[in-house]
N, C-alpha and C positions, 0 to 999 in steps of 0.2 A: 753851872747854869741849869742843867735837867733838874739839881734837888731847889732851886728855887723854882722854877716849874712847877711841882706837888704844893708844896708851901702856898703858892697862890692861886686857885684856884676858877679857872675862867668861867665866869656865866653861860658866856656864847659855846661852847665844848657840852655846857652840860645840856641847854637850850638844841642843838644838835641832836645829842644823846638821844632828849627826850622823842623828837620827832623821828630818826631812826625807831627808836619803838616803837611808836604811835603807828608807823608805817607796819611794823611788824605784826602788831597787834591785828593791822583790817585785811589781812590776808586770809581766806574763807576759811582755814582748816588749821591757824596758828597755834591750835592749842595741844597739838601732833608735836611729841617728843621734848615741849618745853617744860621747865622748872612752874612750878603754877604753887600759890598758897591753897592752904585746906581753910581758910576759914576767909569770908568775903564780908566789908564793911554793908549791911542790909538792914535798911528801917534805921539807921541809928545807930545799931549796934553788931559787933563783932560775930557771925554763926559759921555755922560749919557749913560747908556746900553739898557736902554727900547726904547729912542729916534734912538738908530742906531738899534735895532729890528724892530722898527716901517718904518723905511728908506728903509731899505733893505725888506720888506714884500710886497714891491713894486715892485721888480727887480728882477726875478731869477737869472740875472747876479749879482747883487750887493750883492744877498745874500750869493750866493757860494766866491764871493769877500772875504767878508767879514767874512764869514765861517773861511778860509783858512788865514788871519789875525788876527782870536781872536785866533787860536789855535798857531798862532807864539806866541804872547803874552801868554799865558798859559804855552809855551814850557819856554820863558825867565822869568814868574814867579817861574816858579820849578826849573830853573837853578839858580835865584836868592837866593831861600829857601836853596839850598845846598852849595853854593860856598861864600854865603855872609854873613859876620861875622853880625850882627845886632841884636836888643835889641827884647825883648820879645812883645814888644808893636809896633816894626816896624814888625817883623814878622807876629803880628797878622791881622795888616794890608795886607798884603801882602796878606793871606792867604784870607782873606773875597775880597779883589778884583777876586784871580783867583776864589772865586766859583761864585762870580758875571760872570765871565768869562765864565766859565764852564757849568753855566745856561744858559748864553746866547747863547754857540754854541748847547746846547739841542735842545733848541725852536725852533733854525734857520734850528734844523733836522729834527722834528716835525714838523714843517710847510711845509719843503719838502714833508715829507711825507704823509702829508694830503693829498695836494692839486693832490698828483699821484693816478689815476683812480684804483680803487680794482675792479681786473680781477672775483670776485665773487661776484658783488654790487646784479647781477640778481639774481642769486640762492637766496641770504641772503633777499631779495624782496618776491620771490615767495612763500620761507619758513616762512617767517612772515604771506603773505597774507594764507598759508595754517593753521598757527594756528588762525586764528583770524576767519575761516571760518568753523574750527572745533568743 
């Protein structure tokens, strides 16, 4: 009975699957220690994540660009997870592209936010320079 089990394989298990994922997927920080692909389907066509991170670390224009495009995509990979019948092995694809996605709009936030001046650099200076002189 279990190997006719593989043999036919249920919609509703993989249907399941997917939304397991999907759930997994909108957890704030999902892209912490999972499997993720290096290259995300963008404009059309296949690119690599790190090379359009590295593009846009150039541009504050291209980066908020491109911000606002990975999260379309993000949006059409959760729309995909829910609404598209698909097999266990395409959904898991699906799933490691958006945390590859995911990660990538982190970075491109993280990078913003570095590079903005912290209104306490002095204080956080002075406080150092007073323990080191104590």
């Amino acid at each position: 009975m279990s190997a006719r089990m593989y043999d036919d394989p249920n919609p509703e298990d993989d249907q399941r699957y997917c939304i397991e994922l999907l759930a997994k997927l909108e957890r704030p920080l999902s892209f912490i220690g999972e499997k993720r692909n290096r290259f995300i389907l963008f404009k059309g066509q296949w690119m690599d994540v790190d090379r359009l991170l590295e593009d846009a670390s150039k541009d504050p224009r291209k980066r908020d660009g491109l911000r606002q495009e990975l999260m379309g995509r993000l949006g059409e990979i959760k729309e995909q997870l829910t609404s598209t019948c698909m097999t266990r092995e395409e959904a898991i694809d699906l799933f490691e592209e958006g945390v590859a996605v995911k990660r990538a709009i982190h970075l491109l936030g993280s990078v913003a936010q570095s590079r903005e001046e912290d209104p306490h650099s002095d204080i956080r200076r002075w406080l150092a320079y007073g323990r080191r002189i104590s």
